[in-house]
PyMOL Python script that loads the backbone (N, CA, C, O; Angstrom):
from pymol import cmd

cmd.read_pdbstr("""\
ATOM      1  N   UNK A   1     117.428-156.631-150.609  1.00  0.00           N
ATOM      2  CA  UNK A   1     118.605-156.283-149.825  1.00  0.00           C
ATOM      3  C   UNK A   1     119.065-154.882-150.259  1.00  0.00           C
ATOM      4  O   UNK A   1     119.404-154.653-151.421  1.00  0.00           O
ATOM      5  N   UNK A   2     119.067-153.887-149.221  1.00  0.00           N
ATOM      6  CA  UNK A   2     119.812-152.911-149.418  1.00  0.00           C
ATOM      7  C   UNK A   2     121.424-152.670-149.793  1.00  0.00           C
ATOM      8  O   UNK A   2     122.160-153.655-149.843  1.00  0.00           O
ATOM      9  N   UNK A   3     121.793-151.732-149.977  1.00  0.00           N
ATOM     10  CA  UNK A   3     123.269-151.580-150.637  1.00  0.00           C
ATOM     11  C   UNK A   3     124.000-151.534-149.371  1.00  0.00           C
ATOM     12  O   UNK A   3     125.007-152.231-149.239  1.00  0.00           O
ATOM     13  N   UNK A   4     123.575-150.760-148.407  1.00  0.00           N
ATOM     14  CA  UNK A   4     123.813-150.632-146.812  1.00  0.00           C
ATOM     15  C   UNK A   4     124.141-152.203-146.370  1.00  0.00           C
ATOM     16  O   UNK A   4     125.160-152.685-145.875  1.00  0.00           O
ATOM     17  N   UNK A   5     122.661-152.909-146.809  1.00  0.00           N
ATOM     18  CA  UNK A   5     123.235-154.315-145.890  1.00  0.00           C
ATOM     19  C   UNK A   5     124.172-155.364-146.928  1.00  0.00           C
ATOM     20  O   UNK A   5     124.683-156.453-146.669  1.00  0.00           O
ATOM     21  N   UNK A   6     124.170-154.618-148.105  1.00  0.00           N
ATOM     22  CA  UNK A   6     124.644-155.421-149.247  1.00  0.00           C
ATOM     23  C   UNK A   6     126.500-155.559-148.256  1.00  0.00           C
ATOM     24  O   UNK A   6     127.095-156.564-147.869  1.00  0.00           O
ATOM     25  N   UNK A   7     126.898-154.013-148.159  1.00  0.00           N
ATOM     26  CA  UNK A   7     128.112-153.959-147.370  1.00  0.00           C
ATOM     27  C   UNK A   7     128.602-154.318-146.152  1.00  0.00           C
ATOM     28  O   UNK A   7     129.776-154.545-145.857  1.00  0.00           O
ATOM     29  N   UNK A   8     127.429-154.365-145.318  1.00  0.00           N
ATOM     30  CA  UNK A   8     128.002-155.067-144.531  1.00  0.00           C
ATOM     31  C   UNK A   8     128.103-156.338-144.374  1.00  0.00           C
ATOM     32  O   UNK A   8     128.964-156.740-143.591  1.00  0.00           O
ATOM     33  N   UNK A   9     127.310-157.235-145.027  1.00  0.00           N
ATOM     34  CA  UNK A   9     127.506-158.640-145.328  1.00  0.00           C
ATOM     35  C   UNK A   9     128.892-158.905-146.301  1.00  0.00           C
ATOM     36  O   UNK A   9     129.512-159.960-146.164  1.00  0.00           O
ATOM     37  N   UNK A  10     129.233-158.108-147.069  1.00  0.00           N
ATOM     38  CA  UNK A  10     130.747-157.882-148.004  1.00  0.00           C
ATOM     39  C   UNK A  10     131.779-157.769-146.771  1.00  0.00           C
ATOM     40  O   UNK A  10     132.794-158.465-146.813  1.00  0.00           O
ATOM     41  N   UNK A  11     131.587-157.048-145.846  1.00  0.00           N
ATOM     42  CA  UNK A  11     132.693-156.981-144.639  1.00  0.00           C
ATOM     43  C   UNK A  11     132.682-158.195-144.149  1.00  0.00           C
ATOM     44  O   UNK A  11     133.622-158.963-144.352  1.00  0.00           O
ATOM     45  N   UNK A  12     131.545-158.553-143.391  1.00  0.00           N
ATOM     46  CA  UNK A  12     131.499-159.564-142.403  1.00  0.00           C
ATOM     47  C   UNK A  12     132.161-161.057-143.220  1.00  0.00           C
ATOM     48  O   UNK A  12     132.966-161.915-142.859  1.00  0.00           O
ATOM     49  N   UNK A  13     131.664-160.919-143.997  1.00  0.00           N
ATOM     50  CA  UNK A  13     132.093-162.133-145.086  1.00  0.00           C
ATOM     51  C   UNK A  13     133.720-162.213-145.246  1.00  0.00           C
ATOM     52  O   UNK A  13     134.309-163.201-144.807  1.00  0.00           O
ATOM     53  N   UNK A  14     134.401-161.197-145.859  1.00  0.00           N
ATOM     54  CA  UNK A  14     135.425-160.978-146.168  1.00  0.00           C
ATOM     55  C   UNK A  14     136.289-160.616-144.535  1.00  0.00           C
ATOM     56  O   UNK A  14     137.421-160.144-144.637  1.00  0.00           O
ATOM     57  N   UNK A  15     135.958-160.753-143.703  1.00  0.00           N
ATOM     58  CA  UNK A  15     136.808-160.142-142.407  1.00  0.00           C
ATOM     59  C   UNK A  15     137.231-159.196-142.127  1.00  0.00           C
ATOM     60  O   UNK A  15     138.247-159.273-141.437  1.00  0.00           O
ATOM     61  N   UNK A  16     136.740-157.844-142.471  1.00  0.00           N
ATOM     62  CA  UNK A  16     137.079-156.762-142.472  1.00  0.00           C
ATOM     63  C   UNK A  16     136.318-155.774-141.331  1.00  0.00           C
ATOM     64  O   UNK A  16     135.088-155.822-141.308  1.00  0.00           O
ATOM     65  N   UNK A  17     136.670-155.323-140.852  1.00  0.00           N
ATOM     66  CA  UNK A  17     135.871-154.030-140.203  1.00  0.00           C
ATOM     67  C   UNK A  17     135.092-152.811-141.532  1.00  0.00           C
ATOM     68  O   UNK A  17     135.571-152.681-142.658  1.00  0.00           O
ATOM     69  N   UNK A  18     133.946-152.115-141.066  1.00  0.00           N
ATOM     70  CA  UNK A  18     133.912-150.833-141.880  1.00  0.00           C
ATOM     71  C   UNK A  18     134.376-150.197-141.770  1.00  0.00           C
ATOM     72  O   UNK A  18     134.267-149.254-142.553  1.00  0.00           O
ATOM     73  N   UNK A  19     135.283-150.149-140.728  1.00  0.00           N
ATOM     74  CA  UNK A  19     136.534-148.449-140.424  1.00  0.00           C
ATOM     75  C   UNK A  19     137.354-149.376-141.475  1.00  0.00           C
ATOM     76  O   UNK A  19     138.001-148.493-142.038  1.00  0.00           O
ATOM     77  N   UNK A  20     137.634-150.249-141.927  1.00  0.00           N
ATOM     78  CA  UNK A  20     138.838-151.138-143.008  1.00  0.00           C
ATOM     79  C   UNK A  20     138.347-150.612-143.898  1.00  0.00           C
ATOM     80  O   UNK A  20     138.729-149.469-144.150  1.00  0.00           O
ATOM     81  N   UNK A  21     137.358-151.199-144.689  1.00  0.00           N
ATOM     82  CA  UNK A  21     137.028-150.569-145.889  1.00  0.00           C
ATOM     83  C   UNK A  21     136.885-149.117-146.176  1.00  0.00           C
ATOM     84  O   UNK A  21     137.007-148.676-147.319  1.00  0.00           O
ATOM     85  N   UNK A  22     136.639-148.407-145.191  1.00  0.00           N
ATOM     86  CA  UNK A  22     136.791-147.034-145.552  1.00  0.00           C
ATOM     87  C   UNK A  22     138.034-146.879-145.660  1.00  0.00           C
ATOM     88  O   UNK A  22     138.454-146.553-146.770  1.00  0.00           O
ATOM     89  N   UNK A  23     138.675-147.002-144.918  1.00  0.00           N
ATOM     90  CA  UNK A  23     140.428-147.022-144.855  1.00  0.00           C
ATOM     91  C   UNK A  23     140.786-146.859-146.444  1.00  0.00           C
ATOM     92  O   UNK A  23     141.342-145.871-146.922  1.00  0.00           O
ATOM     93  N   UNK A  24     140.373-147.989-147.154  1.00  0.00           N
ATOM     94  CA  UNK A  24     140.619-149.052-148.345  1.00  0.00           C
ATOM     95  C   UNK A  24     140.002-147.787-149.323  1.00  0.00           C
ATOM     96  O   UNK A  24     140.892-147.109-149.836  1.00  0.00           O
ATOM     97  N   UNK A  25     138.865-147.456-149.589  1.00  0.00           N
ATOM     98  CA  UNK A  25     138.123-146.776-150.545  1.00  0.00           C
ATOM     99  C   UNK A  25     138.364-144.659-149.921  1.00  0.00           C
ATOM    100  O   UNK A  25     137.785-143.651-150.326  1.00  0.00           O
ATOM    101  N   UNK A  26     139.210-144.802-149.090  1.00  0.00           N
ATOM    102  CA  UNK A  26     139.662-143.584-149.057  1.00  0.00           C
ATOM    103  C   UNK A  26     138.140-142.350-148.718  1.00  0.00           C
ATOM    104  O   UNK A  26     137.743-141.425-149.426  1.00  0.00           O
ATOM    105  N   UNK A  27     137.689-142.775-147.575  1.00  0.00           N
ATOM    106  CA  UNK A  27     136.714-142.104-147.246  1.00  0.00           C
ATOM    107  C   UNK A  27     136.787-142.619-145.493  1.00  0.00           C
ATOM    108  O   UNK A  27     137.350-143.546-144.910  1.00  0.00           O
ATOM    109  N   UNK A  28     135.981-141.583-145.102  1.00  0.00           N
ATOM    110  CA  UNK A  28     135.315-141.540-143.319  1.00  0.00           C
ATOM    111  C   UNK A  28     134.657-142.346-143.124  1.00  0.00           C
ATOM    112  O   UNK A  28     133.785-142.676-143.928  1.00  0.00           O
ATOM    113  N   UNK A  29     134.927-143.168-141.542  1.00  0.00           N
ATOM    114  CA  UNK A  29     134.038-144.137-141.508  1.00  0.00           C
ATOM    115  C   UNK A  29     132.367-142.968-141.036  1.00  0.00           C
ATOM    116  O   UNK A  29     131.255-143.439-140.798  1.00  0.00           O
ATOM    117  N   UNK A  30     132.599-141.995-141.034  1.00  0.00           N
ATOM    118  CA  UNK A  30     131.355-141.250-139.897  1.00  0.00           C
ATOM    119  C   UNK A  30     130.934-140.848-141.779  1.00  0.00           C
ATOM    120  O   UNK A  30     130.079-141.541-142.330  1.00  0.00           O
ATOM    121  N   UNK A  31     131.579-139.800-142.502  1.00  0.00           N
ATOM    122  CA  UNK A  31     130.518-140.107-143.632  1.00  0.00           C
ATOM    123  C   UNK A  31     130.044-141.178-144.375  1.00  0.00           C
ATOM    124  O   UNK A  31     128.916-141.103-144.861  1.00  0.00           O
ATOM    125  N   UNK A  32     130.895-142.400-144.577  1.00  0.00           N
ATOM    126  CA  UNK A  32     130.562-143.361-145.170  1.00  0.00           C
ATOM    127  C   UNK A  32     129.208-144.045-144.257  1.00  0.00           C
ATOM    128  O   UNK A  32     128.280-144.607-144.840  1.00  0.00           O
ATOM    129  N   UNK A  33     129.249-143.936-143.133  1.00  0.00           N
ATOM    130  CA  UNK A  33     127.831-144.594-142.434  1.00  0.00           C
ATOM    131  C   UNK A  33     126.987-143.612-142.657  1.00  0.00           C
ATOM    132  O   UNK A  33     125.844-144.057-142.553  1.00  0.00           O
ATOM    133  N   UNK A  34     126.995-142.144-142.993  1.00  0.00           N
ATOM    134  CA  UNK A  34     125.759-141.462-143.306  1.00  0.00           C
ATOM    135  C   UNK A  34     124.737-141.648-144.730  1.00  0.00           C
ATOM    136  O   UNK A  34     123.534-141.701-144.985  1.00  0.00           O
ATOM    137  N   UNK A  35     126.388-141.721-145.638  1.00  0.00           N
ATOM    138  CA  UNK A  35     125.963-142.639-146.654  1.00  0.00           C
ATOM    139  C   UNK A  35     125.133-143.949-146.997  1.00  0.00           C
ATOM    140  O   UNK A  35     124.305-144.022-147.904  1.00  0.00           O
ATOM    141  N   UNK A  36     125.459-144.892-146.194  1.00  0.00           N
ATOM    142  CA  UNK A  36     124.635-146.285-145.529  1.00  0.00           C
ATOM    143  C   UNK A  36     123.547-145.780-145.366  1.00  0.00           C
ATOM    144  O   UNK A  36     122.735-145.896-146.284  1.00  0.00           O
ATOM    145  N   UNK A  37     123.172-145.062-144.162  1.00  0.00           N
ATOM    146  CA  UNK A  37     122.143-145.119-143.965  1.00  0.00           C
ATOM    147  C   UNK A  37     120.885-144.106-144.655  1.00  0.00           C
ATOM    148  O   UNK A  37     119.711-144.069-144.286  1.00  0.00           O
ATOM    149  N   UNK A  38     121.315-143.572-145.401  1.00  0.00           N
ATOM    150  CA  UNK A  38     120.391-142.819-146.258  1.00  0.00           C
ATOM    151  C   UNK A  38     120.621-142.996-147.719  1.00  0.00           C
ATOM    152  O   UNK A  38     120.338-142.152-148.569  1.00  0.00           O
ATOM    153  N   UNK A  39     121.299-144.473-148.001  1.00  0.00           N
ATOM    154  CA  UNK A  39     120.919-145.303-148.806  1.00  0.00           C
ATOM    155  C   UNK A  39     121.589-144.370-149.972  1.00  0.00           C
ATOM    156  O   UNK A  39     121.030-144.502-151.061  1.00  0.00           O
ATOM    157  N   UNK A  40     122.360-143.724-149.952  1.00  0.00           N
ATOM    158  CA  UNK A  40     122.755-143.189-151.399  1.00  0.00           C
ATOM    159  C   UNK A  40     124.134-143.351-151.545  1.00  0.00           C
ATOM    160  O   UNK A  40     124.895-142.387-151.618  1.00  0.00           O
ATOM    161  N   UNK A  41     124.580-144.766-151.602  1.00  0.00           N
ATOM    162  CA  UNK A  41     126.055-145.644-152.012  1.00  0.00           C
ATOM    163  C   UNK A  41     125.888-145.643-153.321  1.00  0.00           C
ATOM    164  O   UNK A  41     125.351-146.565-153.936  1.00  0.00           O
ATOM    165  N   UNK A  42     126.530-144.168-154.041  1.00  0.00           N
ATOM    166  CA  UNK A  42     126.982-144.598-155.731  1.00  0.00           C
ATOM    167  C   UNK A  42     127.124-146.086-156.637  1.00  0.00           C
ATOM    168  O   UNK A  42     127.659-147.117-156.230  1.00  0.00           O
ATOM    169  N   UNK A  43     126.547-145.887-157.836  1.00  0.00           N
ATOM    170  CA  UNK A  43     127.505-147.253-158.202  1.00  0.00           C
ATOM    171  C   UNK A  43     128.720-147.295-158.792  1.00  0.00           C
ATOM    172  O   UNK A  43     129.388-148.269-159.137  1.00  0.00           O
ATOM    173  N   UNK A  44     129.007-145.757-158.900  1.00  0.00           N
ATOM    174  CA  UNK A  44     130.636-145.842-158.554  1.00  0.00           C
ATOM    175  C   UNK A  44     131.349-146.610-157.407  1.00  0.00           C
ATOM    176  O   UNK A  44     132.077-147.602-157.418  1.00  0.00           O
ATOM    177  N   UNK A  45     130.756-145.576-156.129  1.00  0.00           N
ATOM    178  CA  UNK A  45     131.107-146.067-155.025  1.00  0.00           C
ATOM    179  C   UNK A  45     131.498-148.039-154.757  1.00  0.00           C
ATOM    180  O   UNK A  45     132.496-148.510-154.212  1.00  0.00           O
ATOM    181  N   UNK A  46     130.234-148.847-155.404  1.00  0.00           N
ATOM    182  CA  UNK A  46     130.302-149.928-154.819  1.00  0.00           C
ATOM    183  C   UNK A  46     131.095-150.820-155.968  1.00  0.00           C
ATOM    184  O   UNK A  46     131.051-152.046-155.866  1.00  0.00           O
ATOM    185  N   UNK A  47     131.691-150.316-156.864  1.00  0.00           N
ATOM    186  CA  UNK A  47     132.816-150.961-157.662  1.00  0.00           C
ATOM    187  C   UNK A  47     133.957-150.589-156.996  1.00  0.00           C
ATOM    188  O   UNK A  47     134.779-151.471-156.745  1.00  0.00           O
ATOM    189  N   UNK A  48     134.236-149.102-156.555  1.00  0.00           N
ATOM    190  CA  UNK A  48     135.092-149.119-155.722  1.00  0.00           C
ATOM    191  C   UNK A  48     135.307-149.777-154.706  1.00  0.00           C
ATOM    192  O   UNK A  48     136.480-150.093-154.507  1.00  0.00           O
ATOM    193  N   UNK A  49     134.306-150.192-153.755  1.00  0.00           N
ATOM    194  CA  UNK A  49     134.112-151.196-152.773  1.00  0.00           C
ATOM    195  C   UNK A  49     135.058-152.808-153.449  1.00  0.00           C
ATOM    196  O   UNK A  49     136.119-153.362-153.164  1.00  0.00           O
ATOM    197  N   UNK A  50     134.139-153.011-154.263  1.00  0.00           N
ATOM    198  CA  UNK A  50     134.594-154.366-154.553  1.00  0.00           C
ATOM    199  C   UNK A  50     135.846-154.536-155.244  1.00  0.00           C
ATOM    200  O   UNK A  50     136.393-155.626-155.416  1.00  0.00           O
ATOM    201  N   UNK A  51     136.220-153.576-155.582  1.00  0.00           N
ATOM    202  CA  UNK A  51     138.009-153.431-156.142  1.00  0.00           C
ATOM    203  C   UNK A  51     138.719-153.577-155.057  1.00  0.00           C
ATOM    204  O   UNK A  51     139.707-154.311-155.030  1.00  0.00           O
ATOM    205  N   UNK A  52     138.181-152.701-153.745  1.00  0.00           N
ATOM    206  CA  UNK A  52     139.184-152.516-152.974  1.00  0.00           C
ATOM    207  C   UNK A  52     139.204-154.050-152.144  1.00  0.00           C
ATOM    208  O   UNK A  52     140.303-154.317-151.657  1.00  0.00           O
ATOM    209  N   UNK A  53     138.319-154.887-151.970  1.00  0.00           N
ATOM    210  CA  UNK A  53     138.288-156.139-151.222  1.00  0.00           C
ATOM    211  C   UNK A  53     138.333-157.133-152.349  1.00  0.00           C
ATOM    212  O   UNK A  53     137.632-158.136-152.223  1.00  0.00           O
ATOM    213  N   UNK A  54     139.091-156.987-153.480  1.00  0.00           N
ATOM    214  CA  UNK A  54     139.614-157.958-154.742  1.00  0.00           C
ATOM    215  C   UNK A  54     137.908-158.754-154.805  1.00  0.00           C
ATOM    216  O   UNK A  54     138.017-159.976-154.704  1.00  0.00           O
ATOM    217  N   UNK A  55     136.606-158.332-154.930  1.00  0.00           N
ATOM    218  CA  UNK A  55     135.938-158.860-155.281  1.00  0.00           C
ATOM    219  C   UNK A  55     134.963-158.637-156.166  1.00  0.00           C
ATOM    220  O   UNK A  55     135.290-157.455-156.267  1.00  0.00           O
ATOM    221  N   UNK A  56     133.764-158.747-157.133  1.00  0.00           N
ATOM    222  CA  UNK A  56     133.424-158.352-158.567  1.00  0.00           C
ATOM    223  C   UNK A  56     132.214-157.911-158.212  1.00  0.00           C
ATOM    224  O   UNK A  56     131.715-158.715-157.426  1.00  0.00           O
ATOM    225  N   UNK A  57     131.427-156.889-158.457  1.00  0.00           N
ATOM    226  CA  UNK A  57     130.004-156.436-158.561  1.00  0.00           C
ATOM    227  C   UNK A  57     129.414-155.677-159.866  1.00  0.00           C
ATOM    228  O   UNK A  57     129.839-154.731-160.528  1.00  0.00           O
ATOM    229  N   UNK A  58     127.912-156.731-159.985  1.00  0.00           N
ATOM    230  CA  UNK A  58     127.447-156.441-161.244  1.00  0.00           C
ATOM    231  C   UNK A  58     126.211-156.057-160.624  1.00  0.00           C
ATOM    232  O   UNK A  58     125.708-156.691-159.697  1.00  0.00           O
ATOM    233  N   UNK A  59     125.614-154.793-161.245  1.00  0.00           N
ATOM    234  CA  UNK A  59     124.061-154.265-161.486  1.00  0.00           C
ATOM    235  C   UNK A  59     123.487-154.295-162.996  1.00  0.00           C
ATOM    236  O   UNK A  59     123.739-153.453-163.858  1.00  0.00           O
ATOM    237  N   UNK A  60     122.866-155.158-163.107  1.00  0.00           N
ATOM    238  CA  UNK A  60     122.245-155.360-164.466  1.00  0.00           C
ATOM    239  C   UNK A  60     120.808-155.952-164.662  1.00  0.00           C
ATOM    240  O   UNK A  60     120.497-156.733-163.763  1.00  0.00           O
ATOM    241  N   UNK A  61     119.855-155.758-165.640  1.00  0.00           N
ATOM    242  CA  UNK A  61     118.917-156.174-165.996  1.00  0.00           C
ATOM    243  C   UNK A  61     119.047-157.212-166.666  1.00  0.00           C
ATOM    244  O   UNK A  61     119.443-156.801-167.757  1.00  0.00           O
ATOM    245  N   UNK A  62     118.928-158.822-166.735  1.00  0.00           N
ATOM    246  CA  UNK A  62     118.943-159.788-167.300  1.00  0.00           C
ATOM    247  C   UNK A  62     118.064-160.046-167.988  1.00  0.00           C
ATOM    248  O   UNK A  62     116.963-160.166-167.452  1.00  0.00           O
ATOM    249  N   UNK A  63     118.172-160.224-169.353  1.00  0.00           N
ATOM    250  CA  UNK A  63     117.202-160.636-170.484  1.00  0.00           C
ATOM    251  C   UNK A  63     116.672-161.932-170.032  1.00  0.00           C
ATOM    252  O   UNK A  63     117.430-162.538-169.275  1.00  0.00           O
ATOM    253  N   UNK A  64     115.335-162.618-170.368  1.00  0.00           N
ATOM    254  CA  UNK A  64     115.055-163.148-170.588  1.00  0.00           C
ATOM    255  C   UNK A  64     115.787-164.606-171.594  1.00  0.00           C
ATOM    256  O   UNK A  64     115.668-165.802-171.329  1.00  0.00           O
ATOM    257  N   UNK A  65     116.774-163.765-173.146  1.00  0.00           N
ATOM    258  CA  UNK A  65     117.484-164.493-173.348  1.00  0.00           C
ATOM    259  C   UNK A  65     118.773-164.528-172.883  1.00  0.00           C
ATOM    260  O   UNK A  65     119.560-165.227-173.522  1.00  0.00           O
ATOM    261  N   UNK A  66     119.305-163.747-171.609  1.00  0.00           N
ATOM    262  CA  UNK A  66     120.573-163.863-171.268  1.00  0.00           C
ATOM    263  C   UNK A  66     121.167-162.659-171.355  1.00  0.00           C
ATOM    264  O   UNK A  66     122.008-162.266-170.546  1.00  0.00           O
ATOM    265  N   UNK A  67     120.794-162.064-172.258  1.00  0.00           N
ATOM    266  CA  UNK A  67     121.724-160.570-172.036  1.00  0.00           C
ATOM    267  C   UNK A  67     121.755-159.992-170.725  1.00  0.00           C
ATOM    268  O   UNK A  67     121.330-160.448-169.663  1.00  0.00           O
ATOM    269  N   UNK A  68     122.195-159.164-170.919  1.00  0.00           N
ATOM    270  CA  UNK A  68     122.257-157.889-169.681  1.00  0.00           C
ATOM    271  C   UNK A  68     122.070-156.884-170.214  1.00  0.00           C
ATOM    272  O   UNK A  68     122.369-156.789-171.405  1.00  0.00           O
ATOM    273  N   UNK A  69     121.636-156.035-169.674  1.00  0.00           N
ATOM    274  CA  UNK A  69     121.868-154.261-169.775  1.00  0.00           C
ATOM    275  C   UNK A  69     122.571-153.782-168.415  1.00  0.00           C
ATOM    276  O   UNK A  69     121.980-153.486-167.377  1.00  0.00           O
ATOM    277  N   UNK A  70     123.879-153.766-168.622  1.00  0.00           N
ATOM    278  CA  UNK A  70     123.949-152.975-167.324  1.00  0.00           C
ATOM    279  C   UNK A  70     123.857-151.332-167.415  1.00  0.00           C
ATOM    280  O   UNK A  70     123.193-150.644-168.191  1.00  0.00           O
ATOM    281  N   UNK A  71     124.733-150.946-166.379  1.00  0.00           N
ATOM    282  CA  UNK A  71     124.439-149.172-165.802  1.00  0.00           C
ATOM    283  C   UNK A  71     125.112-148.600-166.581  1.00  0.00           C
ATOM    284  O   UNK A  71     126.326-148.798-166.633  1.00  0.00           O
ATOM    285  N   UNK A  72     124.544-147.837-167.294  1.00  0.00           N
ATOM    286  CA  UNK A  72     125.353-146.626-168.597  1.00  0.00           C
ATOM    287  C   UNK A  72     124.827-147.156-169.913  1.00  0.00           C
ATOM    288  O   UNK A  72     125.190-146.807-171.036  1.00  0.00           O
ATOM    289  N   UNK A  73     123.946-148.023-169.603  1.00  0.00           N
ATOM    290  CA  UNK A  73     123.151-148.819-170.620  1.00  0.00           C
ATOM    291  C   UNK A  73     123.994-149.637-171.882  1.00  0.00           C
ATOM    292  O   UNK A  73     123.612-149.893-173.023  1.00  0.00           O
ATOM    293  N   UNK A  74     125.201-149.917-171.251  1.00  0.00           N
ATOM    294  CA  UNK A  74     126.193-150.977-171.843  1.00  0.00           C
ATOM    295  C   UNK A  74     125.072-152.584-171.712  1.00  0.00           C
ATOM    296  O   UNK A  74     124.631-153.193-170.738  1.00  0.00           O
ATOM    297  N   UNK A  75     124.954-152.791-173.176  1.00  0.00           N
ATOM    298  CA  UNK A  75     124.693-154.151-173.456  1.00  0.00           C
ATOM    299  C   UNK A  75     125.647-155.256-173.435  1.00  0.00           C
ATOM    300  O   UNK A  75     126.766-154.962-173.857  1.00  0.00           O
ATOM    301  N   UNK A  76     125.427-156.749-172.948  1.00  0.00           N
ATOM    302  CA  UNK A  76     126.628-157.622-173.430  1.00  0.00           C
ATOM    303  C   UNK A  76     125.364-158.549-174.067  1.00  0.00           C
ATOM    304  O   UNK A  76     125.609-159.580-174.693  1.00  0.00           O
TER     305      UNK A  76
END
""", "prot")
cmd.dss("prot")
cmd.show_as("cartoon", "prot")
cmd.util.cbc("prot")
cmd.orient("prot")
C-alpha cells in the first residue's frame, strides 16, 4: 500500500474529504495531490496527518524479538 492510498483510506475511513485534511495540516488541496501522486508524503508530513485526524502512525522495522527501530533510528 502506498502512502497516497494509505491517505485516502485514513479519509474515507475517518469521514473526511481531502480538501478537509488539507484544511487540517495547513496545506493545498492541488499541492497536496501532487504530493500523492508522486509519492513523496514526508514522514513528517504523515504524523502530521494523523495528529490532525486524532489518530497514531508508526513506521518501523520489527525485530524478530519485538523491538522496533523506528525513523531517526530510535530503538524501543
Amino acid at each position: 500500500m502506498t502512502s497516497s492510498d494509505m491517505v485516502r483510506e485514513l479519509c474515507e475511513k475517518m469521514n473526511i474529504s481531502l480538501a478537509e485534511l488539507c484544511r487540517r495540516i495547513g496545506q493545498t488541496p492541488q499541492n497536496f495531490n501532487k504530493k500523492l501522486k508522486r509519492g513523496t508524503v514526508s514522514f513528517d508530513e504523515m504524523m502530521e496527518i494523523a495528529e490532525a485526524v486524532g489518530a497514531g502512525y508508526e513506521q518501523a522495522f520489527i525485530l524478530p524479538d519485538g523491538s522496533k527501530i523506528n525513523i531517526g533510528g530510535k530503538q524501543e
